[in-house]
Structure formats: structure tokens, C-alpha cells
Phi, psi and omega in degrees: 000150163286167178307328196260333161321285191301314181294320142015288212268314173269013206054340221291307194266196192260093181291010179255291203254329167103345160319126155298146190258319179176200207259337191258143168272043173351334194072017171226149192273136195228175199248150178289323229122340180283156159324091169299350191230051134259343152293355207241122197332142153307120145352090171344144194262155214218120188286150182281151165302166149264159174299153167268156186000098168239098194303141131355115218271331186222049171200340198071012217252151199226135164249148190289353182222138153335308191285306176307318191284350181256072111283289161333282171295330121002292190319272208274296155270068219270341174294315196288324199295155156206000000 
């Protein structure tokens, strides 16, 4: 292991940030005072749902997607689309 591993690992450093804390080494690894969840990974970013039953303007009839329902209508109502 390195060296800032080990002081780490002994207390000397920060297990968060890596700031030295001071001269005594308990032998278990210690936190300065920082923020432990400005270190810690961003939240996943998360795709927006799509709509759901998104009805049909001239049948009524419902799709799980905007692109389905104008498909659809292209498709199925070609007088109507525009």
C-alpha cells in the first residue's frame, strides 16, 4: 500500500479528504470535520418518463408514446394529420 494509504489507514490524514489532522495516530482511520457527501458520487441522472395513455385526437384510441400516437395518425388518419 502507499504511504498516504497507510497514514490514512493510522489516522495521520483524513479518510475523506486526505488533510493532515494532527501528530497522534490512534491506528483507526479518522474524519477531519469535512463534509463526508461533498466526496461522495452525484445521484444518477435519471431519463424523464415518457407519457403514458396519450389519446388519439380522432379515435380516441391511447399510446404510451407522443411518436406512437403521431405514427399512428400519419398512418391511420392521413386526412386529419398535419
Amino acid at each position: 500500500m502507499g504511504d498516504v494509504a497507510d497514514m490514512m489507514l493510522e489516522g495521520l490524514l483524513c479518510e475523506q479528504c486526505g488533510v493532515f489532522i494532527d501528530e497522534h495516530a490512534p491506528g483507526h482511520p479518522r474524519n477531519c470535520g469535512c463534509d463526508p457527501s461533498m466526496y461522495s458520487s452525484p445521484p444518477p441522472q435519471r431519463k424523464p418518463k415518457a407519457a403514458k395513455n396519450v389519446p388519439c385526437a380522432h379515435c380516441k384510441k391511447k399510446f404510451g408514446s407522443n411518436e406512437a400516437r403521431d405514427q399512428h395518425t400519419r398512418d391511420a388518419h392521413p386526412e386529419g394529420a398535419s
